[in-house]
N, CA, C and O atoms as CSV, one atom per row, in Angstrom:
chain,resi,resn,atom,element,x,y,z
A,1,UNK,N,N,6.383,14.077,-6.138
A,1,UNK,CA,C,7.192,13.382,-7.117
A,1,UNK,C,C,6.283,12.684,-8.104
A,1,UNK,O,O,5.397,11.905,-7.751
A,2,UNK,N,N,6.596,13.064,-9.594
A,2,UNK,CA,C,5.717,12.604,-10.155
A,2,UNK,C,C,6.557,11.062,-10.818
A,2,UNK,O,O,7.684,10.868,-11.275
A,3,UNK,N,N,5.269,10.104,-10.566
A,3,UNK,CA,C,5.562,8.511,-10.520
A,3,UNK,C,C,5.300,7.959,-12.358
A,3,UNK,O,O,6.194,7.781,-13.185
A,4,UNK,N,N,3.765,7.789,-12.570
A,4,UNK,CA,C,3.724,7.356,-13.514
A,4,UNK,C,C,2.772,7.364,-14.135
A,4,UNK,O,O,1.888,6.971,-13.374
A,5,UNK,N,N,2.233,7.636,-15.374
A,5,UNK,CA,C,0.714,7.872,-15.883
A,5,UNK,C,C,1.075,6.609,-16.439
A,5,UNK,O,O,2.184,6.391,-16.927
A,6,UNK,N,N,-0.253,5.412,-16.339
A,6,UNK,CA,C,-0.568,4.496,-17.372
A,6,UNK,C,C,-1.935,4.017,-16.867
A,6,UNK,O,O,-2.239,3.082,-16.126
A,7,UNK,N,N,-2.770,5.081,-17.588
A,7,UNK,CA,C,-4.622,3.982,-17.086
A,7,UNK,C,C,-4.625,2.621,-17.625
A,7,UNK,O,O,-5.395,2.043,-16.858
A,8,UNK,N,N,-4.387,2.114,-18.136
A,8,UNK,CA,C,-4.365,0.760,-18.839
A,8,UNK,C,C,-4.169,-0.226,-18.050
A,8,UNK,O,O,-4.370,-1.293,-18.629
A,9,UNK,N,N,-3.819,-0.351,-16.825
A,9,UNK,CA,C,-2.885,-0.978,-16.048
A,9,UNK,C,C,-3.730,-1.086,-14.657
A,9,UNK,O,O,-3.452,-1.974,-13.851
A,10,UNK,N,N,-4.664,-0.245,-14.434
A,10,UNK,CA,C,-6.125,-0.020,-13.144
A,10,UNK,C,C,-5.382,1.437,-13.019
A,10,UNK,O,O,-5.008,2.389,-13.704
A,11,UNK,N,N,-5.434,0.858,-11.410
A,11,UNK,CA,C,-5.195,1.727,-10.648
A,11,UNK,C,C,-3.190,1.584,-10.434
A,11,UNK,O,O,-2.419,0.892,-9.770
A,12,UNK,N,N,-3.093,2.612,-11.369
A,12,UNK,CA,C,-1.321,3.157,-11.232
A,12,UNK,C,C,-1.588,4.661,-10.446
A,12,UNK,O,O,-2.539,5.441,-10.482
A,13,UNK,N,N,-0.123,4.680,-9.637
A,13,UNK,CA,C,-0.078,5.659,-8.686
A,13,UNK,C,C,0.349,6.777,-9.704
A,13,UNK,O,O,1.296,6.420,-10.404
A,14,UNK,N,N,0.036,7.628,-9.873
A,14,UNK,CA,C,0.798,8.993,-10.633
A,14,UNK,C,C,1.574,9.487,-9.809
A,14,UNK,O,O,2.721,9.059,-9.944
A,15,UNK,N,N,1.437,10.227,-8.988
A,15,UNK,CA,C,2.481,10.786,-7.641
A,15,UNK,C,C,1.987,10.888,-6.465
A,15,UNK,O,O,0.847,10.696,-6.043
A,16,UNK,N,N,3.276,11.319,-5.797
A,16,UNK,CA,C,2.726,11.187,-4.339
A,16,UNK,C,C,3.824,11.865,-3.521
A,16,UNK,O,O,4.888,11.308,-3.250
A,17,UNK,N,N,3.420,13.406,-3.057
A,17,UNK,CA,C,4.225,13.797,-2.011
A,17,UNK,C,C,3.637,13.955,-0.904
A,17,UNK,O,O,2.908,13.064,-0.468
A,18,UNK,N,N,3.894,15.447,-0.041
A,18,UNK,CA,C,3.276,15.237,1.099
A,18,UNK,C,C,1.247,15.708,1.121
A,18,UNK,O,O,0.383,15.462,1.963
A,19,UNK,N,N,1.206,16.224,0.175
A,19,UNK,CA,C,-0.212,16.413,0.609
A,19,UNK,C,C,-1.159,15.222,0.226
A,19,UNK,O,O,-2.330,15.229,0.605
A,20,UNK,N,N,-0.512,13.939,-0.721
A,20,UNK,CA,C,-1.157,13.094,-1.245
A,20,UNK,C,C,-0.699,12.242,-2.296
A,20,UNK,O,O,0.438,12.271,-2.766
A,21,UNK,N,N,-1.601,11.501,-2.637
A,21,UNK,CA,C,-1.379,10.586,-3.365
A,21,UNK,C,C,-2.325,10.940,-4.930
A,21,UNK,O,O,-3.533,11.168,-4.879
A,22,UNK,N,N,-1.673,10.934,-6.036
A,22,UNK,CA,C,-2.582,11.073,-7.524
A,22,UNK,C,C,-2.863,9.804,-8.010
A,22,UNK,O,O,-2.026,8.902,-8.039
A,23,UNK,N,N,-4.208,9.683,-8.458
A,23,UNK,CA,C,-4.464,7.996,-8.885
A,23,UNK,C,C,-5.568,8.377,-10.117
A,23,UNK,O,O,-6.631,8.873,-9.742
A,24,UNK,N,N,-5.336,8.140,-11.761
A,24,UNK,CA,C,-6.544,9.170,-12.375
A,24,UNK,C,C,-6.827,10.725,-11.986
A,24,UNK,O,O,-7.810,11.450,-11.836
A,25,UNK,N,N,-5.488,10.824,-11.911
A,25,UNK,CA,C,-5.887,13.128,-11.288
A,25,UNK,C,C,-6.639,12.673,-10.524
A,25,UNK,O,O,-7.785,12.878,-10.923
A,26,UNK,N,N,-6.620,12.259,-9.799
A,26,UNK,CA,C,-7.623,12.515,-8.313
A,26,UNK,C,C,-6.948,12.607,-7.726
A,26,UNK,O,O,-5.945,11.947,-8.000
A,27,UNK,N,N,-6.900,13.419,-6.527
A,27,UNK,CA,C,-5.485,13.444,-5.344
A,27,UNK,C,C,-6.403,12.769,-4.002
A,27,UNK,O,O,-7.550,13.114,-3.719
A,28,UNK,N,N,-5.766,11.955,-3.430
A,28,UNK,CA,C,-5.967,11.252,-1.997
A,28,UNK,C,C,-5.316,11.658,-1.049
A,28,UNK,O,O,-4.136,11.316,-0.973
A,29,UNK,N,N,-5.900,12.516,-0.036
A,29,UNK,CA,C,-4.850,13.040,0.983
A,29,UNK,C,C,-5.337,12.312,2.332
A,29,UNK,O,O,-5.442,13.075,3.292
A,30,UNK,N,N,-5.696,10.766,2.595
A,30,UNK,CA,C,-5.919,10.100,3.314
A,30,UNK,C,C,-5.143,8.793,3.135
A,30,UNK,O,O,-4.851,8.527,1.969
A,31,UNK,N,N,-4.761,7.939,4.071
A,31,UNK,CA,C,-4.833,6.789,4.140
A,31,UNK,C,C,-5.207,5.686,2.868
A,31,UNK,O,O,-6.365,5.762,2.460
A,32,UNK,N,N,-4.556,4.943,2.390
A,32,UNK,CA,C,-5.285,4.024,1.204
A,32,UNK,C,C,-5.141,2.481,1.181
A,32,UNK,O,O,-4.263,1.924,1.840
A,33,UNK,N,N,-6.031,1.797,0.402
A,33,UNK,CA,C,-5.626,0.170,0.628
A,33,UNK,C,C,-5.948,0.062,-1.187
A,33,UNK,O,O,-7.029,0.252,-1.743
A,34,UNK,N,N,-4.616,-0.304,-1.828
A,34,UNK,CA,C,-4.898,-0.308,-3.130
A,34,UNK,C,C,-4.434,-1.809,-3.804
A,34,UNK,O,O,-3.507,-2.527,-3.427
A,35,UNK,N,N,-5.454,-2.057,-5.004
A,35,UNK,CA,C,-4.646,-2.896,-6.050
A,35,UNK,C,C,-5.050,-2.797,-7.509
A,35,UNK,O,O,-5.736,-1.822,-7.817
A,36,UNK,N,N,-4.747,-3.599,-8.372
A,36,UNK,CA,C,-4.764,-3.258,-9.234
A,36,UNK,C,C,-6.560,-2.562,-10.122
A,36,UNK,O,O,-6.659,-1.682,-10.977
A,37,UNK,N,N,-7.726,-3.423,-9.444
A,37,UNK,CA,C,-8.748,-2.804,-9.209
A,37,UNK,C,C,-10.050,-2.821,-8.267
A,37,UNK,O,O,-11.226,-3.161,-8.397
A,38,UNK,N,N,-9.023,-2.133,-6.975
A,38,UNK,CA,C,-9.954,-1.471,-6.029
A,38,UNK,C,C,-8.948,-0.126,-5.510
A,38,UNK,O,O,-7.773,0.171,-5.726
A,39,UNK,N,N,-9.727,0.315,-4.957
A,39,UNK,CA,C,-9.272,1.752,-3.689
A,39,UNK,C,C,-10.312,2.154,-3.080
A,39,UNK,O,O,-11.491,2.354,-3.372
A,40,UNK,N,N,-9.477,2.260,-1.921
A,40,UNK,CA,C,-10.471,2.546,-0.459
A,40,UNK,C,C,-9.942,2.567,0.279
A,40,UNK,O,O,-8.910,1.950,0.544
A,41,UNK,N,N,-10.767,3.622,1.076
A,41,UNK,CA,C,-9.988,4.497,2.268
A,41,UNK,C,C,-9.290,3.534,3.485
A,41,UNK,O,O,-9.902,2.509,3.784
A,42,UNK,N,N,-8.260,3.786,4.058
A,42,UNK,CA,C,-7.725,2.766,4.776
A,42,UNK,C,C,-8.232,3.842,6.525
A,42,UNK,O,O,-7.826,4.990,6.701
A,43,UNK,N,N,-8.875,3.306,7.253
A,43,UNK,CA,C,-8.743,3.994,8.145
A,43,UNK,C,C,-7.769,3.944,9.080
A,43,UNK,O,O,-8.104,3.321,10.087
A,44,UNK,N,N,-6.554,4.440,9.087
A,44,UNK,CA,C,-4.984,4.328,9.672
A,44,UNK,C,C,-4.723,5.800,9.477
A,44,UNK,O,O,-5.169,6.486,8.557
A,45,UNK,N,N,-3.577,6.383,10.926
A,45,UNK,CA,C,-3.326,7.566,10.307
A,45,UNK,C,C,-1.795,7.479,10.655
A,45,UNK,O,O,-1.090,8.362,10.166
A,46,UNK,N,N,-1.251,6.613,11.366
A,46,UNK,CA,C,0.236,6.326,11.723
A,46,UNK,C,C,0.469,5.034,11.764
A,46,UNK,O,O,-0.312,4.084,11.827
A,47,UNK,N,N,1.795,5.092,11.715
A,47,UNK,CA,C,2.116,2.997,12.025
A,47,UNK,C,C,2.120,3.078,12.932
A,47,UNK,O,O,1.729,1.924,13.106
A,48,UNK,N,N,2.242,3.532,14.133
A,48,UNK,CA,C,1.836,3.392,15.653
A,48,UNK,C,C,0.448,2.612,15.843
A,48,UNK,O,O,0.177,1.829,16.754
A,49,UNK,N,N,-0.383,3.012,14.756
A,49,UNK,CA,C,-1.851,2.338,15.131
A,49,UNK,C,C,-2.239,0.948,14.655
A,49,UNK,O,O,-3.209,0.353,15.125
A,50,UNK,N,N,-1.415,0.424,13.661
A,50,UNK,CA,C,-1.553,-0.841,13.119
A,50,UNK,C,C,-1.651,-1.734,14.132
A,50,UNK,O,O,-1.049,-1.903,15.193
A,51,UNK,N,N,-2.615,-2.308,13.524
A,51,UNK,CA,C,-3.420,-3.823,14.697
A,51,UNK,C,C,-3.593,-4.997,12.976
A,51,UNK,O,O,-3.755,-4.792,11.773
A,52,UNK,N,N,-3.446,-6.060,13.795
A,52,UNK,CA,C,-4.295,-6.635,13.360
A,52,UNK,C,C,-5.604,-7.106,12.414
A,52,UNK,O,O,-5.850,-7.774,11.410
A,53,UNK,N,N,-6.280,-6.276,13.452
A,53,UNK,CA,C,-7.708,-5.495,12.901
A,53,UNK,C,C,-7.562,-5.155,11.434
A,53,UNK,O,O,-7.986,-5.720,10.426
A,54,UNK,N,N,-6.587,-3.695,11.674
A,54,UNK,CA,C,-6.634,-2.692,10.430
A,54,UNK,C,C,-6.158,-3.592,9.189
A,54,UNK,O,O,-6.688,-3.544,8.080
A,55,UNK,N,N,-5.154,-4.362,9.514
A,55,UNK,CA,C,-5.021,-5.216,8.214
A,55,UNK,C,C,-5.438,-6.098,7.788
A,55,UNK,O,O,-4.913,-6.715,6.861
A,56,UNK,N,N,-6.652,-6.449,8.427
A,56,UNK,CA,C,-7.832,-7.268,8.140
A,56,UNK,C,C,-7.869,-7.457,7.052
A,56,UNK,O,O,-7.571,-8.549,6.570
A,57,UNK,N,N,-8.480,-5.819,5.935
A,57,UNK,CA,C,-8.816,-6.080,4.839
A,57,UNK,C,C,-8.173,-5.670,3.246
A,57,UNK,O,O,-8.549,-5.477,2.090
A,58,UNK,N,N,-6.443,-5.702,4.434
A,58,UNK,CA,C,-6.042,-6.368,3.211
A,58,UNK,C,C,-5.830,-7.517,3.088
A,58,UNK,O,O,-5.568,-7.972,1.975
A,59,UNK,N,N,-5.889,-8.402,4.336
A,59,UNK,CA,C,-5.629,-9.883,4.185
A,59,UNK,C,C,-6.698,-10.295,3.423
A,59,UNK,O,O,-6.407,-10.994,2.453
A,60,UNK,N,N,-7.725,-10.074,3.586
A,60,UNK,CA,C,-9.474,-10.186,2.610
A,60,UNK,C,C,-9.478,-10.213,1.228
A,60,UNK,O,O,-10.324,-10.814,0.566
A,61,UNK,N,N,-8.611,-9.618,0.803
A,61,UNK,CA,C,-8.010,-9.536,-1.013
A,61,UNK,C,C,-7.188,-10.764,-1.548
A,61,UNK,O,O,-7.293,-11.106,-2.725
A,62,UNK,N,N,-6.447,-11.358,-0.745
A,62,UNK,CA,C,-5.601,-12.560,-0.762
A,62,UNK,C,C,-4.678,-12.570,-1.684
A,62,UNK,O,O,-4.332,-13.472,-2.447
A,63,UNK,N,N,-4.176,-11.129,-1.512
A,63,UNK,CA,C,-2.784,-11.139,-2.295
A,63,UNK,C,C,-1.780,-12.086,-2.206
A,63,UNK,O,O,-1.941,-12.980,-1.376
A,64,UNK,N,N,-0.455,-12.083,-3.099
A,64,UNK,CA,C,0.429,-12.533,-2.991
A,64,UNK,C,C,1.745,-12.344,-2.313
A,64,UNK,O,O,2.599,-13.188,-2.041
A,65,UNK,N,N,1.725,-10.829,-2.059
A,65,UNK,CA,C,2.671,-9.804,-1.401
A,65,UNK,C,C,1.896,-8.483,-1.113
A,65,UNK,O,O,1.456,-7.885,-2.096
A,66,UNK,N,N,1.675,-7.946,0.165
A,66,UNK,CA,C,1.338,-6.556,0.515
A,66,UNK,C,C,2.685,-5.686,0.760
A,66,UNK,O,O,3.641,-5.975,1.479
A,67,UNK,N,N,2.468,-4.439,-0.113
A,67,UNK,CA,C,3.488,-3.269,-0.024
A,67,UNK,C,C,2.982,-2.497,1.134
A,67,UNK,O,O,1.791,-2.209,1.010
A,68,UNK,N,N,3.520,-2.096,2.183
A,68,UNK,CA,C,3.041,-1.386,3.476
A,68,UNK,C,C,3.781,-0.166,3.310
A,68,UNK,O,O,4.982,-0.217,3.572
A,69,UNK,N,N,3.187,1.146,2.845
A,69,UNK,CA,C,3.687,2.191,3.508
A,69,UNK,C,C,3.764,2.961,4.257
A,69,UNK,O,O,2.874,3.809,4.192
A,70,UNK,N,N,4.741,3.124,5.290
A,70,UNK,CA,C,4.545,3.836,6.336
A,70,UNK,C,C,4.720,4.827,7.009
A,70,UNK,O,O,5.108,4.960,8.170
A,71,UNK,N,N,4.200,6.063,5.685
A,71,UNK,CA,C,4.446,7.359,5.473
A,71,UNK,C,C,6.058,7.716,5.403
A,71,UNK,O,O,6.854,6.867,5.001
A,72,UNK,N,N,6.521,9.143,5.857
A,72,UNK,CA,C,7.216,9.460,5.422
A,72,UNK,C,C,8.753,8.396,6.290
A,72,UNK,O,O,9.793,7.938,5.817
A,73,UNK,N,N,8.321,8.386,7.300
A,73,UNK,CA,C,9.801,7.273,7.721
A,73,UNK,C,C,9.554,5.830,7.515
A,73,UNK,O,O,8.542,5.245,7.132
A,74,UNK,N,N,10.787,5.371,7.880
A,74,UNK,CA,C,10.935,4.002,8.207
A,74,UNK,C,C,10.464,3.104,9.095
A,74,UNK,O,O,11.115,2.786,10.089
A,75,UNK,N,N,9.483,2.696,8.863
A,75,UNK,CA,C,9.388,1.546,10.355
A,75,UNK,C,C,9.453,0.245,10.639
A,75,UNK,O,O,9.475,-0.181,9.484
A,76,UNK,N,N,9.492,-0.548,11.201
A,76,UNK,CA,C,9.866,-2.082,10.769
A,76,UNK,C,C,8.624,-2.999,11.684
A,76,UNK,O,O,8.208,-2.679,12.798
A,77,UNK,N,N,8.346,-3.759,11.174
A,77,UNK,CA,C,7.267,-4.913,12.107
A,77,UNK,C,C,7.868,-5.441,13.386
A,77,UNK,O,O,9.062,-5.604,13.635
A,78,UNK,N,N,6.866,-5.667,14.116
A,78,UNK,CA,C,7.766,-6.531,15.468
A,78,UNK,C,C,7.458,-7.889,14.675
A,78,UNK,O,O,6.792,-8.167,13.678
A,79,UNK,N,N,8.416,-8.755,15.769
A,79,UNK,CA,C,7.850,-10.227,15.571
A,79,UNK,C,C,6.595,-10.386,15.689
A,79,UNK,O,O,6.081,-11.101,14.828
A,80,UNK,N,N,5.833,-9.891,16.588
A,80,UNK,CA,C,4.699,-10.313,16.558
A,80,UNK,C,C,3.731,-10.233,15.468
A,80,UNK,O,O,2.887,-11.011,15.022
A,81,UNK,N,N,4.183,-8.839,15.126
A,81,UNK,CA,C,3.317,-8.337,13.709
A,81,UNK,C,C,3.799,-8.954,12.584
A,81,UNK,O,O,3.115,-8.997,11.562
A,82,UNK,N,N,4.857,-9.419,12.645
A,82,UNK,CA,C,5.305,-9.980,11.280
A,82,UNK,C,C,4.854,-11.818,11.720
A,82,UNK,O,O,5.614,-12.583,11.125
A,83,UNK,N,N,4.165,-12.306,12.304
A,83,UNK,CA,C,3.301,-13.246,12.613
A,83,UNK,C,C,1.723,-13.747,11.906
A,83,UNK,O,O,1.195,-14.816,11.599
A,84,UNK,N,N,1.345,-12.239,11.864
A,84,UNK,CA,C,0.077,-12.121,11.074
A,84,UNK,C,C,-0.334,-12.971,9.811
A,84,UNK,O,O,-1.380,-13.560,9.537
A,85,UNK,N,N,1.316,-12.769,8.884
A,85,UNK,CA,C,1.430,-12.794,7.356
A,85,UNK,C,C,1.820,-14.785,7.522
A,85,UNK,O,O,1.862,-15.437,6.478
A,86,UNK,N,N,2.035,-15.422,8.747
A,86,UNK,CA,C,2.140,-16.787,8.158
A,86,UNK,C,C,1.427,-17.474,7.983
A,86,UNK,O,O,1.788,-18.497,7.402
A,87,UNK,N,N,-0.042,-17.325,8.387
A,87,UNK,CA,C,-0.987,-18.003,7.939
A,87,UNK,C,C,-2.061,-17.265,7.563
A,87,UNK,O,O,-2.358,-16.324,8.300
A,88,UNK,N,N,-2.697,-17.459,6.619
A,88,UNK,CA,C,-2.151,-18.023,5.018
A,88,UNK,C,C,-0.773,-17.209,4.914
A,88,UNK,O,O,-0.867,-16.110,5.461
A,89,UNK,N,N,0.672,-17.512,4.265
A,89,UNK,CA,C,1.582,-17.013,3.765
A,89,UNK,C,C,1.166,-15.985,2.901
A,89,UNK,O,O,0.379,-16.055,1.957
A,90,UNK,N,N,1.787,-15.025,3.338
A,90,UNK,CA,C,1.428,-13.798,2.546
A,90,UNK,C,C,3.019,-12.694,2.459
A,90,UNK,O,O,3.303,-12.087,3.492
A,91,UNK,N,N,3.495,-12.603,1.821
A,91,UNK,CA,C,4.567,-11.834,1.541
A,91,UNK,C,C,4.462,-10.242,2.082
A,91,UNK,O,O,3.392,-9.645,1.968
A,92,UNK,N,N,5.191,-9.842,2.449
A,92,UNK,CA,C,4.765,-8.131,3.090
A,92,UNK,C,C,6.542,-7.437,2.581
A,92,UNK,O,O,7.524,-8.089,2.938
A,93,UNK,N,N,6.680,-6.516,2.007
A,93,UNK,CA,C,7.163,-5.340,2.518
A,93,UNK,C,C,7.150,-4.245,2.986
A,93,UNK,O,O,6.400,-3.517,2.335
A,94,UNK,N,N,7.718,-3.646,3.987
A,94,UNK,CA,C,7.277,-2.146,4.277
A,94,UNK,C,C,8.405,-1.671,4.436
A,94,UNK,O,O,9.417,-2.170,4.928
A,95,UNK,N,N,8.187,-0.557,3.949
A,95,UNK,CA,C,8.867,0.948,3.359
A,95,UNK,C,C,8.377,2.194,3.709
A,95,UNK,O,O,7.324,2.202,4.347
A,96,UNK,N,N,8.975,3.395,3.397
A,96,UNK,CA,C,8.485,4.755,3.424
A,96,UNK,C,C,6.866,4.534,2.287
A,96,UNK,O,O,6.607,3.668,1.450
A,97,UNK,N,N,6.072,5.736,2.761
A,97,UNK,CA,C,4.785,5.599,1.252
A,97,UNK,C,C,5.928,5.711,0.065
A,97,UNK,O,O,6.042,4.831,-0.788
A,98,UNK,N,N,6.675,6.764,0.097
A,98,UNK,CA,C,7.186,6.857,-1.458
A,98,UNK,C,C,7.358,6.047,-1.944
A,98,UNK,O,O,6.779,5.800,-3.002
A,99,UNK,N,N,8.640,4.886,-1.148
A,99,UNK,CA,C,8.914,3.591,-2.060
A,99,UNK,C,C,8.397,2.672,-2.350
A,99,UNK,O,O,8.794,1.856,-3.182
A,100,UNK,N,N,6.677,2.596,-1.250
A,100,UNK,CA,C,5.722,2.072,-1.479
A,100,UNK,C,C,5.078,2.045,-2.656
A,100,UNK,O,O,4.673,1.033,-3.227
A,101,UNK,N,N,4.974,3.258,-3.051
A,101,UNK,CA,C,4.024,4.226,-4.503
A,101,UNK,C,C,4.912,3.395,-5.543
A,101,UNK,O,O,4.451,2.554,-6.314
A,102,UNK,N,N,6.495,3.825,-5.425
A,102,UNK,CA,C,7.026,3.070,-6.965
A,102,UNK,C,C,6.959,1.614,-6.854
A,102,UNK,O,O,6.499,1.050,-7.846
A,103,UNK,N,N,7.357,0.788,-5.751
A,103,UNK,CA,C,7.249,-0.658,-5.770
A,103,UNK,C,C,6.268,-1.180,-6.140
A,103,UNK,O,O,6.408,-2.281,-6.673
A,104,UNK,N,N,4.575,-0.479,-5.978
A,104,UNK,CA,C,3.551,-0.849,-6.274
A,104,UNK,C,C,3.464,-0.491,-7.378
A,104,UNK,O,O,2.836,-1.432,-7.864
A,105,UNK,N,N,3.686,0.408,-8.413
A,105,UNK,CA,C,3.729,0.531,-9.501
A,105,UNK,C,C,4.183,-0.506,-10.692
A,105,UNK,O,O,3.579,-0.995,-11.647
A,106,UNK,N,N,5.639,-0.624,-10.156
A,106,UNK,CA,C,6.126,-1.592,-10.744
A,106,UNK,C,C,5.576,-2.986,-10.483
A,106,UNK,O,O,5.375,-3.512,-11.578
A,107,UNK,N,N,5.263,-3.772,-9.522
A,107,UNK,CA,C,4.768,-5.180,-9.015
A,107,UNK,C,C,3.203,-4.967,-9.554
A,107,UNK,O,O,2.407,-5.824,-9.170
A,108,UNK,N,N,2.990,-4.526,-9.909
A,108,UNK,CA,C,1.625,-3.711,-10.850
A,108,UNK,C,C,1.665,-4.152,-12.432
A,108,UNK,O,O,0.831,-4.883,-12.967
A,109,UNK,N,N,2.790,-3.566,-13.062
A,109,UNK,CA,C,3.354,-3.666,-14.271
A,109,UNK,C,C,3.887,-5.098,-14.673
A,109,UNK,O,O,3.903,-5.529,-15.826
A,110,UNK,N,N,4.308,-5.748,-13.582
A,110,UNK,CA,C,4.723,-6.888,-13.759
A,110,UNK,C,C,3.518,-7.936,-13.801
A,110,UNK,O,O,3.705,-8.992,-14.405
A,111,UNK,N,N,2.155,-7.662,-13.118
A,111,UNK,CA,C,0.856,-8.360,-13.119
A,111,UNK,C,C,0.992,-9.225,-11.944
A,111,UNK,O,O,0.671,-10.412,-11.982
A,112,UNK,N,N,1.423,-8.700,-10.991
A,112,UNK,CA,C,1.802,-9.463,-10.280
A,112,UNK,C,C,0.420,-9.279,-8.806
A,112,UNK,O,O,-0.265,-8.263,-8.686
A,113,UNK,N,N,0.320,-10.424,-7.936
A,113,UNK,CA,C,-1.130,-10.086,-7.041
A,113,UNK,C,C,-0.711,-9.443,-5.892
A,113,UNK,O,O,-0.328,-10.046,-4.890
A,114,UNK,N,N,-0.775,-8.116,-6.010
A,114,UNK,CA,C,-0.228,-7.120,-4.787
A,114,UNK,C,C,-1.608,-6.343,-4.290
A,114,UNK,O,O,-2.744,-6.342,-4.765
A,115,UNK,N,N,-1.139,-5.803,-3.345
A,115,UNK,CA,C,-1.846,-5.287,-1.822
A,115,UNK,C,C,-1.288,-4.433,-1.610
A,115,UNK,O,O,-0.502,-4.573,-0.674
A,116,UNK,N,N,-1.316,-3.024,-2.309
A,116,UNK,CA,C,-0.472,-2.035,-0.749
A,116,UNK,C,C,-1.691,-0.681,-0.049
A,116,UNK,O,O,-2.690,-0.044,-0.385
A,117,UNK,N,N,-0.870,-0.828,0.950
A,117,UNK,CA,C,-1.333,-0.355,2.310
A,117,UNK,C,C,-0.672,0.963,2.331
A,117,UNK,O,O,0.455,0.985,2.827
A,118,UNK,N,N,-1.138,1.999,1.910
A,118,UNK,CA,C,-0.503,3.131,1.757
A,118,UNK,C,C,-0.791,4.424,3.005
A,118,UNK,O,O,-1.556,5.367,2.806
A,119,UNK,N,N,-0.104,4.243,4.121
A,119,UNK,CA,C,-0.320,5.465,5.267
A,119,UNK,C,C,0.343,6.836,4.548
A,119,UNK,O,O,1.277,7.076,3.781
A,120,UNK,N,N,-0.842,7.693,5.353
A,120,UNK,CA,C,-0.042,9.160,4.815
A,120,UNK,C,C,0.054,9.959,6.090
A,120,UNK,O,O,0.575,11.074,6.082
């Protein structure tokens, strides 16, 4: 699905189906931890594996809200995991990657200090 061309803006998602993610015609068919300017490989390959740990470094960026996608289904945080984000307060949604890709786009456009966590 193609999302959105605007270089002006960093790093905007162009599309993203199943073999990957487009960021600058580059296609990413791994794992990602993006914002407006960084990207890097997220080493995650399911939400089954999320720790702590792995979201280390997006807590390290000190966003305002992290977009979590968690590939193609739905998955939801336990309490416990949704524990992580209260200190420091940190805003989280998670979604499928797709709705990840446009939410981050847009919360992007708006200039707003986002984090997403993009599983594939």
């Amino acid at each position: 699905m193609k999302i959105s061309l605007d270089t002006n803006q960093g790093y905007v998602i162009e599309s993203y189906d199943q073999q990957g993610i487009v960021i600058h015609q580059q296609n990413y068919n791994h794992s990602l931890i993006l914002t407006a300017n960084q990207l890097q490989t997220w080493e995650i390959k399911c939400f089954q594996q999320l720790t702590e740990t792995l979201m280390q470094p997006l807590f390290a960026l000190q966003p305002d809200i992290i977009i979590l996608g968690t590939g193609q289904q739905q998955y939801f945080l336990s309490p416990s995991q949704m524990a992580w984000f209260i200190s420091p307060p940190i805003g989280i949604e998670v979604m499928p990657t797709l709705a990840a890709c446009r939410t981050y786009n847009i919360l992007l456009s708006e200039g707003r200090n986002i984090v997403a966590g993009l599983i594939l």
